[in-house]
mmCIF file of the N, C-alpha and C atoms, coordinates in Angstrom:
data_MODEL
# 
_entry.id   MODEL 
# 
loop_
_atom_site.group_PDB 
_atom_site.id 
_atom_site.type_symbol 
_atom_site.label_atom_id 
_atom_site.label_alt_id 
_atom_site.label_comp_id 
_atom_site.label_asym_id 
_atom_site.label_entity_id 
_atom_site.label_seq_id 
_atom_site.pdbx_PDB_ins_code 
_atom_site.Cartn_x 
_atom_site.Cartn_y 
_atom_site.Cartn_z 
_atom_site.occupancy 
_atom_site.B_iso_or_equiv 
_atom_site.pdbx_formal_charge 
_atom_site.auth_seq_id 
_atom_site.auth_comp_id 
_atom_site.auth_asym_id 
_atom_site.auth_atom_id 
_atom_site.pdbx_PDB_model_num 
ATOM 1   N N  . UNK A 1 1  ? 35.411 44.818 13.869  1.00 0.00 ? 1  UNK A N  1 
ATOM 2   C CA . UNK A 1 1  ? 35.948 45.853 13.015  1.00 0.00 ? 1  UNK A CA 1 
ATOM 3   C C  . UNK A 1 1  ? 35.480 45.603 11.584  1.00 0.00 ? 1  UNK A C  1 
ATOM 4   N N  . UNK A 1 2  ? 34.898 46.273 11.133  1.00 0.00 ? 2  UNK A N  1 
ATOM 5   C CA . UNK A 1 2  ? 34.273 46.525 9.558   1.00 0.00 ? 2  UNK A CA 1 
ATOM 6   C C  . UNK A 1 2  ? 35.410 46.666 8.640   1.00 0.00 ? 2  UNK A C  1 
ATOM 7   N N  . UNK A 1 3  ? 35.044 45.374 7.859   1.00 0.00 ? 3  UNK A N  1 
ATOM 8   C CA . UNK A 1 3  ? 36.578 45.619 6.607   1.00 0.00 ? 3  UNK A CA 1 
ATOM 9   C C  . UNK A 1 3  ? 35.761 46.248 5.626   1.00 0.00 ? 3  UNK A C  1 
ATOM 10  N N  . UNK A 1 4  ? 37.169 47.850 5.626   1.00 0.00 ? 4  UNK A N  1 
ATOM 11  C CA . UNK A 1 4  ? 36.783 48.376 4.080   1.00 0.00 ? 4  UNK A CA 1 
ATOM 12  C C  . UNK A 1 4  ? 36.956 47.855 2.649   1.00 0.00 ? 4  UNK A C  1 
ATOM 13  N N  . UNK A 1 5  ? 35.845 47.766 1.919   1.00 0.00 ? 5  UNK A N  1 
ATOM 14  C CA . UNK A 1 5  ? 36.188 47.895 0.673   1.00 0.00 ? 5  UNK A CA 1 
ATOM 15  C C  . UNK A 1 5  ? 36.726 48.857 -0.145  1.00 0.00 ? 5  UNK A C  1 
ATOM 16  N N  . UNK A 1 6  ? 37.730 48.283 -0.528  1.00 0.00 ? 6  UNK A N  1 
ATOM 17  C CA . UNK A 1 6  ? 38.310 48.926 -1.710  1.00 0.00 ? 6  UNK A CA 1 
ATOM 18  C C  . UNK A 1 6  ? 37.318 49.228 -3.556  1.00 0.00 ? 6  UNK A C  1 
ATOM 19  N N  . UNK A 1 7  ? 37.429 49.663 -4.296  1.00 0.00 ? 7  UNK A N  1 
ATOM 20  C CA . UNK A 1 7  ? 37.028 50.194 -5.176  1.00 0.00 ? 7  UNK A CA 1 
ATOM 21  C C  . UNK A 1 7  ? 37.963 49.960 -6.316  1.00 0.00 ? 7  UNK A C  1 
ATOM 22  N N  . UNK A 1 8  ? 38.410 49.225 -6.967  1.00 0.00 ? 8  UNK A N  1 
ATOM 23  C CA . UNK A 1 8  ? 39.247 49.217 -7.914  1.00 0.00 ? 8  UNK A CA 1 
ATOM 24  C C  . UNK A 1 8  ? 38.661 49.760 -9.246  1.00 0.00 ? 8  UNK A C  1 
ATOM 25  N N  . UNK A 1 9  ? 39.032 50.636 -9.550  1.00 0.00 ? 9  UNK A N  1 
ATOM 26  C CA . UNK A 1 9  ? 38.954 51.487 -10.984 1.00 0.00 ? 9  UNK A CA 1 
ATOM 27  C C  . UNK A 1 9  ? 39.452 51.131 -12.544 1.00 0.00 ? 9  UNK A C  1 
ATOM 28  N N  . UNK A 1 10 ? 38.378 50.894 -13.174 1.00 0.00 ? 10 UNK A N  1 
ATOM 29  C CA . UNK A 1 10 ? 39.177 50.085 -14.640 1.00 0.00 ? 10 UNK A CA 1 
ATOM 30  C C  . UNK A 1 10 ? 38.538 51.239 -15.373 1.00 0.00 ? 10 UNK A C  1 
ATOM 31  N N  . UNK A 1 11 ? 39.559 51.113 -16.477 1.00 0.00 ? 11 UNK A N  1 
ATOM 32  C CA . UNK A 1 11 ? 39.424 52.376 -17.351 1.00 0.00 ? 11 UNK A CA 1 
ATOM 33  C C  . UNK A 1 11 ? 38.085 52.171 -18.419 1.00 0.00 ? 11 UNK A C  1 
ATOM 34  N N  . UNK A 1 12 ? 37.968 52.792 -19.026 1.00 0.00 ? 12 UNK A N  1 
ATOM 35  C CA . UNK A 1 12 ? 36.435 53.278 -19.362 1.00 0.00 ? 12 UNK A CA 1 
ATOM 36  C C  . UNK A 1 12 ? 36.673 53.346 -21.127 1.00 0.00 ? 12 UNK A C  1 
ATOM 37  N N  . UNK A 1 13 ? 37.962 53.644 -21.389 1.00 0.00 ? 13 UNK A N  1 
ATOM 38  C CA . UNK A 1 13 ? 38.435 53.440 -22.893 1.00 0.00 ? 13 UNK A CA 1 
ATOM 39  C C  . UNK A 1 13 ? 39.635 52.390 -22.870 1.00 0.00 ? 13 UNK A C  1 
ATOM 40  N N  . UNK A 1 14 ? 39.615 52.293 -24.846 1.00 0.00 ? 14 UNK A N  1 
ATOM 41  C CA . UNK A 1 14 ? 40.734 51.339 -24.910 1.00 0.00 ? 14 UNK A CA 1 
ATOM 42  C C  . UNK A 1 14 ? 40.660 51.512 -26.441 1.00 0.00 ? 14 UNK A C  1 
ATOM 43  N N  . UNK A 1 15 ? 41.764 50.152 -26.852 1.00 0.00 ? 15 UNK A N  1 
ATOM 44  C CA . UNK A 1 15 ? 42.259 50.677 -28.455 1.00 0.00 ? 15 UNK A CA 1 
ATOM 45  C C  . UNK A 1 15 ? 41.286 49.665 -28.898 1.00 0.00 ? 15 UNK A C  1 
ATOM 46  N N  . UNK A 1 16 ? 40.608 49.090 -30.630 1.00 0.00 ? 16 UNK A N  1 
ATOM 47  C CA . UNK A 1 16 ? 40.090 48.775 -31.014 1.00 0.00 ? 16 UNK A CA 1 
ATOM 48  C C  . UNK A 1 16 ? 40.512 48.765 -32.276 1.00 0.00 ? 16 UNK A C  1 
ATOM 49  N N  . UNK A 1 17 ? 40.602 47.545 -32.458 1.00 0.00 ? 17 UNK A N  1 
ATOM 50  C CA . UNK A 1 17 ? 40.979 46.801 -34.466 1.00 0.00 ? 17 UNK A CA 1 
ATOM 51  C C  . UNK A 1 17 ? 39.906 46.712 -34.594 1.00 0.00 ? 17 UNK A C  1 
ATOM 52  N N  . UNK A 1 18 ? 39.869 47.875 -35.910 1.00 0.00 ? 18 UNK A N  1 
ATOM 53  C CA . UNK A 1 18 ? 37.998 47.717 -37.048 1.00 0.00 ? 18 UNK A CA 1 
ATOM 54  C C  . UNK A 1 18 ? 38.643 47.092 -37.812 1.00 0.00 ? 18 UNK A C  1 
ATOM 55  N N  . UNK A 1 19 ? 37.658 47.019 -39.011 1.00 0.00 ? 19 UNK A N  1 
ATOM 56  C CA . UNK A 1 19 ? 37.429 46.265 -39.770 1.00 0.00 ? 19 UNK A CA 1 
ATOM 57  C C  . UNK A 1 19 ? 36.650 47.393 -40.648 1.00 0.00 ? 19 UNK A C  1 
ATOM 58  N N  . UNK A 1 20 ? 37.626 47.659 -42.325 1.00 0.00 ? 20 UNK A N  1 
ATOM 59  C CA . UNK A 1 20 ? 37.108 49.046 -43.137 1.00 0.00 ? 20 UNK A CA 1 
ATOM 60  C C  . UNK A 1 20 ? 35.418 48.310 -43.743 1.00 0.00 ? 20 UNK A C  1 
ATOM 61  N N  . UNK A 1 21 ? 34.616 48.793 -43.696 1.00 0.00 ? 21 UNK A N  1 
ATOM 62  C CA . UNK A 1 21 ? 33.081 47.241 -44.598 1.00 0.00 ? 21 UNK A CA 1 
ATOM 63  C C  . UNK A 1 21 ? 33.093 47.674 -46.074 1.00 0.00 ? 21 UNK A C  1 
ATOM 64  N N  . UNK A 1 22 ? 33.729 48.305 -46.617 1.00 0.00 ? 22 UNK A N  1 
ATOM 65  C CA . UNK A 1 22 ? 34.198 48.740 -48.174 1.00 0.00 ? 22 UNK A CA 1 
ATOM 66  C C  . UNK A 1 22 ? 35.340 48.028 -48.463 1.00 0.00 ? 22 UNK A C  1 
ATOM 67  N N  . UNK A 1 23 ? 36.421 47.550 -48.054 1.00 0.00 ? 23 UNK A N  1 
ATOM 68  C CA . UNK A 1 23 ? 37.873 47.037 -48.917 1.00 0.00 ? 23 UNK A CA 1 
ATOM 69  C C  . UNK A 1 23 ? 38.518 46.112 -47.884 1.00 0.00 ? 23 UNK A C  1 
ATOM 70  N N  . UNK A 1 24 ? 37.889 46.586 -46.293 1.00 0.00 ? 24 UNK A N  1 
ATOM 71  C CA . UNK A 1 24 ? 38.307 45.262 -45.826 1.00 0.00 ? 24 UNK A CA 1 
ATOM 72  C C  . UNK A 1 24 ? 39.497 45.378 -44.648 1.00 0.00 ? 24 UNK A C  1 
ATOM 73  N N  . UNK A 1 25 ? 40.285 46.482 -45.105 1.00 0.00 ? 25 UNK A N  1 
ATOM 74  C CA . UNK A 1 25 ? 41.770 46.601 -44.632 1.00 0.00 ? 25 UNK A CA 1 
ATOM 75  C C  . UNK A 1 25 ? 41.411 47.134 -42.894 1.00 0.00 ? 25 UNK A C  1 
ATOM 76  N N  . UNK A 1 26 ? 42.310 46.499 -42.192 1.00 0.00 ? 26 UNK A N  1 
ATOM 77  C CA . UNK A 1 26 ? 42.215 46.576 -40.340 1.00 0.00 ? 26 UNK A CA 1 
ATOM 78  C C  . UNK A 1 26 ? 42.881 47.478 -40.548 1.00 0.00 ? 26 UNK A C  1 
ATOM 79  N N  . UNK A 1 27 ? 42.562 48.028 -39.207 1.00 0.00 ? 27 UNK A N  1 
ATOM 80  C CA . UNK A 1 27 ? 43.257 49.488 -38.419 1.00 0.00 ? 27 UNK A CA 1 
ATOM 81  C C  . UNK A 1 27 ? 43.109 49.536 -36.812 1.00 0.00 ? 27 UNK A C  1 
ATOM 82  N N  . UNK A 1 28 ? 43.929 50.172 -36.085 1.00 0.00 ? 28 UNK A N  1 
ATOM 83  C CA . UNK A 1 28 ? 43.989 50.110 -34.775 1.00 0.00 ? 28 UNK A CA 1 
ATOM 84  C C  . UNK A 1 28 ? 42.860 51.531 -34.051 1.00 0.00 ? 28 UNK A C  1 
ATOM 85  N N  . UNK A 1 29 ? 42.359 51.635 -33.835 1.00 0.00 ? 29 UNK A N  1 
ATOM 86  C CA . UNK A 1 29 ? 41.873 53.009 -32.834 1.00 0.00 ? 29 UNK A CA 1 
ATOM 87  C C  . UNK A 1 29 ? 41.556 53.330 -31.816 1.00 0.00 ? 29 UNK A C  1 
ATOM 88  N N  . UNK A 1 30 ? 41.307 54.837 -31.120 1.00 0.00 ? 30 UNK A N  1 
ATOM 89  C CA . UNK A 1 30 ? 40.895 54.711 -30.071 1.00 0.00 ? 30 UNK A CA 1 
ATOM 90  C C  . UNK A 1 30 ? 39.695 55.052 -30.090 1.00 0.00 ? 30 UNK A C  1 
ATOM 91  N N  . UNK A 1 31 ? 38.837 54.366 -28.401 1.00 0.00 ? 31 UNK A N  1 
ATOM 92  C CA . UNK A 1 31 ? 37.650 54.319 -28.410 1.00 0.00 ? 31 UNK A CA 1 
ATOM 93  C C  . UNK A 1 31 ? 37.211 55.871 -28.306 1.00 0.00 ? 31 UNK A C  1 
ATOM 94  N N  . UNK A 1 32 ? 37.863 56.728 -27.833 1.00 0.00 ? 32 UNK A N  1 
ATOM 95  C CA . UNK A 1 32 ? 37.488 57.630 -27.636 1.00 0.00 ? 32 UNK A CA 1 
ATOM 96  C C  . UNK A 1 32 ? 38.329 58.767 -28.031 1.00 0.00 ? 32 UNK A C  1 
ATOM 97  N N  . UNK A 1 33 ? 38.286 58.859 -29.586 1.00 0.00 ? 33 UNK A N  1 
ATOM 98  C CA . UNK A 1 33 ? 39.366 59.605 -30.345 1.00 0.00 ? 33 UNK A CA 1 
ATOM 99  C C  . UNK A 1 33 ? 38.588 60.746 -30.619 1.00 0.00 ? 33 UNK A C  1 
ATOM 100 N N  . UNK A 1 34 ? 39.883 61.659 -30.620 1.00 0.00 ? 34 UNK A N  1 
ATOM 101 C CA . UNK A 1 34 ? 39.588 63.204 -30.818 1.00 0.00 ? 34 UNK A CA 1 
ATOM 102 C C  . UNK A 1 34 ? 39.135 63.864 -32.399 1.00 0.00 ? 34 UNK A C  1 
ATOM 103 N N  . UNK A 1 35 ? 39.859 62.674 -33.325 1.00 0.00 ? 35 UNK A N  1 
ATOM 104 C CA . UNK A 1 35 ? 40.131 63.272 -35.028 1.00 0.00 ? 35 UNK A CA 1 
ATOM 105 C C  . UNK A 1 35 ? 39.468 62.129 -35.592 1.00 0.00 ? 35 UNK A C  1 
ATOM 106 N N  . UNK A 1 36 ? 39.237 62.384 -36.672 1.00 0.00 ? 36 UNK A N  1 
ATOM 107 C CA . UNK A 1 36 ? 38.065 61.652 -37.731 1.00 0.00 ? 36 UNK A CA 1 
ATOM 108 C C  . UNK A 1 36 ? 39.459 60.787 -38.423 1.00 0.00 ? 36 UNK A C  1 
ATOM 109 N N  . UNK A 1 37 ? 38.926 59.533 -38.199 1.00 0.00 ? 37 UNK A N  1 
ATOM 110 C CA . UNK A 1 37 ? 39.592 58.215 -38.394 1.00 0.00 ? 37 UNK A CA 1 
ATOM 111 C C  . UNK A 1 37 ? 39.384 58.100 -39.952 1.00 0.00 ? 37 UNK A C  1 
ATOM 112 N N  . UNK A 1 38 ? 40.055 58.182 -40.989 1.00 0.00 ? 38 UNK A N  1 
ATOM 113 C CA . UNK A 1 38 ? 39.649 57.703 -42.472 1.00 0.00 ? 38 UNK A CA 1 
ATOM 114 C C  . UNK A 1 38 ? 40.719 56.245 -42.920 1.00 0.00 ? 38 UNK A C  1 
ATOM 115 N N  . UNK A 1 39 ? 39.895 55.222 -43.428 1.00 0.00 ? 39 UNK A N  1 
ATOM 116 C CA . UNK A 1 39 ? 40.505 54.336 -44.054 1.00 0.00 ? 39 UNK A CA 1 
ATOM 117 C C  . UNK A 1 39 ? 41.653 54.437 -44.881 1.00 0.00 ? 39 UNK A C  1 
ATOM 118 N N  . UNK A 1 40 ? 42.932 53.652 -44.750 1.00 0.00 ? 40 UNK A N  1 
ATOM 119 C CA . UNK A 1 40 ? 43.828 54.302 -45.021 1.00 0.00 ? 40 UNK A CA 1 
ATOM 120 C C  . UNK A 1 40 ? 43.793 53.674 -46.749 1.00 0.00 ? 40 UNK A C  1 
ATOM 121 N N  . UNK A 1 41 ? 43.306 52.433 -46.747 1.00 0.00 ? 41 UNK A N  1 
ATOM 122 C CA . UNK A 1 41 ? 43.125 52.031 -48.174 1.00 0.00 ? 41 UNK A CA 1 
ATOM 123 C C  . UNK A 1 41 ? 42.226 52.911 -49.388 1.00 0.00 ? 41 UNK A C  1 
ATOM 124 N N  . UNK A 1 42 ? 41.010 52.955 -48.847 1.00 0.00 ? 42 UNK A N  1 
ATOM 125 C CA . UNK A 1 42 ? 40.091 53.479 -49.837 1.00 0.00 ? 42 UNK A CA 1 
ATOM 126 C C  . UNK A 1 42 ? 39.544 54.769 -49.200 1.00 0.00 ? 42 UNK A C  1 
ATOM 127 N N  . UNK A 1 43 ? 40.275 55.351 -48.651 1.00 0.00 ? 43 UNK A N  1 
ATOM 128 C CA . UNK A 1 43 ? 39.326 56.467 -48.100 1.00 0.00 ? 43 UNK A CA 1 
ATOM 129 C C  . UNK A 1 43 ? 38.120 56.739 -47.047 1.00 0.00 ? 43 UNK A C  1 
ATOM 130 N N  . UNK A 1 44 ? 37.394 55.989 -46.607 1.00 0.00 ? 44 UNK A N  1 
ATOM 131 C CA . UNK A 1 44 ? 36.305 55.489 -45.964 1.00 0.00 ? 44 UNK A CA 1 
ATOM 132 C C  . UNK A 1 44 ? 36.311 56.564 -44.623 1.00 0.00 ? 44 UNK A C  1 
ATOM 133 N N  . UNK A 1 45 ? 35.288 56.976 -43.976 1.00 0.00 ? 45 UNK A N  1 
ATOM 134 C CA . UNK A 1 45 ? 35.204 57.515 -43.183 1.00 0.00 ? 45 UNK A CA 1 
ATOM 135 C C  . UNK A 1 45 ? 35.446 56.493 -41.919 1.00 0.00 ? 45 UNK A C  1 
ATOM 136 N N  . UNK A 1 46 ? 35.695 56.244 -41.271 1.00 0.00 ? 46 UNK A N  1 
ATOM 137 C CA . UNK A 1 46 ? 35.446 54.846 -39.805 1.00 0.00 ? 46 UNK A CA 1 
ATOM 138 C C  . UNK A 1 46 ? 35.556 55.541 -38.640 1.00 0.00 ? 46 UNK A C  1 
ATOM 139 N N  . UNK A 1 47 ? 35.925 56.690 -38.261 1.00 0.00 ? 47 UNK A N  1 
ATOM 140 C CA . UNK A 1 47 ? 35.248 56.569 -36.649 1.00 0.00 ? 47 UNK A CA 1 
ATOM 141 C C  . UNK A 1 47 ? 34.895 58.646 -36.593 1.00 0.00 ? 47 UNK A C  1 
ATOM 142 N N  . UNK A 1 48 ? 33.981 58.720 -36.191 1.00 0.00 ? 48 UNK A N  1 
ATOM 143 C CA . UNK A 1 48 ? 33.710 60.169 -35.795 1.00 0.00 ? 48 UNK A CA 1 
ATOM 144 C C  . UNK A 1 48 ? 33.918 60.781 -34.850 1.00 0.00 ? 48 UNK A C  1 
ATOM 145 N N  . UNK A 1 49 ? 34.862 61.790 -34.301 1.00 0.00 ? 49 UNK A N  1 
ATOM 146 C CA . UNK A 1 49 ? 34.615 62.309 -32.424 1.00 0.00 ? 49 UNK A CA 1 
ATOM 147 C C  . UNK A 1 49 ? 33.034 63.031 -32.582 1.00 0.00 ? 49 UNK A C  1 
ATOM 148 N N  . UNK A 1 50 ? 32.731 62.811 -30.648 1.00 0.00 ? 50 UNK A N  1 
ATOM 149 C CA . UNK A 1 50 ? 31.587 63.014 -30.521 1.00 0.00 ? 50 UNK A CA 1 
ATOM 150 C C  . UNK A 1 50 ? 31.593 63.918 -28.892 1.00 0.00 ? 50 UNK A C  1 
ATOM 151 N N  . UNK A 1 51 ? 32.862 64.009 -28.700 1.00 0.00 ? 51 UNK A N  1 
ATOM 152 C CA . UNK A 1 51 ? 33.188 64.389 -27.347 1.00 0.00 ? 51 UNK A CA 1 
ATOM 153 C C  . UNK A 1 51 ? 33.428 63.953 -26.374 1.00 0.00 ? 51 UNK A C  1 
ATOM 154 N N  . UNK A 1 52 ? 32.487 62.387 -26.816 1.00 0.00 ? 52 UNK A N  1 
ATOM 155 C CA . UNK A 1 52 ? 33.591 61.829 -25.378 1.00 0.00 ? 52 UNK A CA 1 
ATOM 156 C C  . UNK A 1 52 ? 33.562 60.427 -26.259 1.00 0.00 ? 52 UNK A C  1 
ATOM 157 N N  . UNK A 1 53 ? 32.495 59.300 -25.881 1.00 0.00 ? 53 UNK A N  1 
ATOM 158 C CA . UNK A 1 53 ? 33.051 57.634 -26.792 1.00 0.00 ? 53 UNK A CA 1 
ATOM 159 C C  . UNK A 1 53 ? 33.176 58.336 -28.265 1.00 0.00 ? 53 UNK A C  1 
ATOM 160 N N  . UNK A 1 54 ? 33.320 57.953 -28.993 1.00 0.00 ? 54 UNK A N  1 
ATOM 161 C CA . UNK A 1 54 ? 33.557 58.061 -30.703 1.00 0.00 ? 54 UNK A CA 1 
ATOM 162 C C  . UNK A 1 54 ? 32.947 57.309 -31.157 1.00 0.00 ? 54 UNK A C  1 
ATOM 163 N N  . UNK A 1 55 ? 32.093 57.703 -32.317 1.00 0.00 ? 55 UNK A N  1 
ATOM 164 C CA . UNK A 1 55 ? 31.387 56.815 -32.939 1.00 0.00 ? 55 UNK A CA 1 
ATOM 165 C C  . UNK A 1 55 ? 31.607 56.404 -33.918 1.00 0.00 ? 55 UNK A C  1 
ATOM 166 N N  . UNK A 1 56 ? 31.536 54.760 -34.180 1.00 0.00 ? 56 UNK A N  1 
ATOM 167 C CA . UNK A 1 56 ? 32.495 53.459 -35.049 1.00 0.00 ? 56 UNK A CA 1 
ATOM 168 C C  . UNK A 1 56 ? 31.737 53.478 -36.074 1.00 0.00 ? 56 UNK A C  1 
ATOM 169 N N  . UNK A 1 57 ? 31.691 53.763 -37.294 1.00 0.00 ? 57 UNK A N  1 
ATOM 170 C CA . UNK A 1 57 ? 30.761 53.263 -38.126 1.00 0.00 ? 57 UNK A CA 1 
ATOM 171 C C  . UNK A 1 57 ? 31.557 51.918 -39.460 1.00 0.00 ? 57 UNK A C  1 
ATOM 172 N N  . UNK A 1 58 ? 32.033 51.081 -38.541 1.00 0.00 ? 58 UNK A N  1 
ATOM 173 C CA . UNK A 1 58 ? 32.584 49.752 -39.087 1.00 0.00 ? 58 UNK A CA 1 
ATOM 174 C C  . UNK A 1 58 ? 32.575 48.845 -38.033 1.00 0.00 ? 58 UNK A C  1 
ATOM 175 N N  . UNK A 1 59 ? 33.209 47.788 -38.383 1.00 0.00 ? 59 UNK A N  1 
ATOM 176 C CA . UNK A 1 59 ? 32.763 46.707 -37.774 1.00 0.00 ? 59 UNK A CA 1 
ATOM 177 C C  . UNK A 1 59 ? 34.162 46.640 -36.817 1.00 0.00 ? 59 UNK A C  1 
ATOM 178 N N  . UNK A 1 60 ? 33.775 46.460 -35.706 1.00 0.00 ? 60 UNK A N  1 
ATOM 179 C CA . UNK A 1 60 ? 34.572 45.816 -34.417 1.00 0.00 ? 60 UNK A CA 1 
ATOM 180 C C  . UNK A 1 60 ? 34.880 44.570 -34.314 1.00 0.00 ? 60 UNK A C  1 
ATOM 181 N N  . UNK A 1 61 ? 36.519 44.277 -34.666 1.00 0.00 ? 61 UNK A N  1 
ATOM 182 C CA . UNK A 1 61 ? 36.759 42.897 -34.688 1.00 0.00 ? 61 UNK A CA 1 
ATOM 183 C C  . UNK A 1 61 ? 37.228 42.374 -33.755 1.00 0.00 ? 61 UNK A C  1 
ATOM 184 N N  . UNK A 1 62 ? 38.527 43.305 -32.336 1.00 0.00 ? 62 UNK A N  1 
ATOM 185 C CA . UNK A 1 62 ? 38.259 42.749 -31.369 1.00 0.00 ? 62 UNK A CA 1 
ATOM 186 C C  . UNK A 1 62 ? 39.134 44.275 -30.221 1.00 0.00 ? 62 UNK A C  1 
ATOM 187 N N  . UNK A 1 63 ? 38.859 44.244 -28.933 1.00 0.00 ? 63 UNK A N  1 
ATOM 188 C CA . UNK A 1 63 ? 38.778 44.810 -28.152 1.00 0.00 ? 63 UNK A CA 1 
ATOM 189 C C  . UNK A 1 63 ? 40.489 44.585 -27.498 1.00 0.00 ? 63 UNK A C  1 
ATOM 190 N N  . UNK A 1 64 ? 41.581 45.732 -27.399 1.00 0.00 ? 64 UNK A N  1 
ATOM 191 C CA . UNK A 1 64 ? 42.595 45.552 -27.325 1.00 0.00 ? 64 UNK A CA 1 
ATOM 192 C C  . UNK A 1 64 ? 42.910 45.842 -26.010 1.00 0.00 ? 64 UNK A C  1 
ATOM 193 N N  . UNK A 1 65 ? 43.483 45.111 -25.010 1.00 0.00 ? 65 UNK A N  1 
ATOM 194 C CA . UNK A 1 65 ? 43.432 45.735 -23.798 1.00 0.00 ? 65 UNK A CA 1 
ATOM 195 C C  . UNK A 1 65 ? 45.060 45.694 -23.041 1.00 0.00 ? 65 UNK A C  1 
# 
C-alpha cells in the first residue's frame, strides 16, 4: 500500500521590523501591504503596494513569524 503524502502549506507572507535608513526609527509591516507605509518619525516613504509582495525600500531587520 502506497503511503500518501501529505503537502503541508506555509504561508507565503508575514510581518517585518524595518529599519527607517534616514532617522533610524523601527516599525512593524506587512509583507504584502495594501497602503503606502510612511515613517512615522521623519516622514520617509518605506514600503510601496505593488499588488501582491510590497516593495521595502529600507532595510529589513528581522522576519516576524
Amino acid at each position: 500500500m502506497p503511503q500518501i503524502k501529505q503537502m503541508i502549506l506555509t504561508p507565503r507572507s508575514s510581518f517585518l521590523k524595518i529599519k527607517c535608513p534616514k532617522c533610524g526609527m523601527e516599525r512593524m509591516v506587512f509583507s504584502h501591504s495594501t497602503h503606502k507605509v510612511y515613517c512615522e518619525g521623519c516622514g520617509e516613504l518605506l514600503v510601496i503596494p505593488s499588488g501582491g509582495k510590497a516593495i521595502i525600500n529600507s532595510e529589513e531587520i528581522r522576519r516576524v513569524d
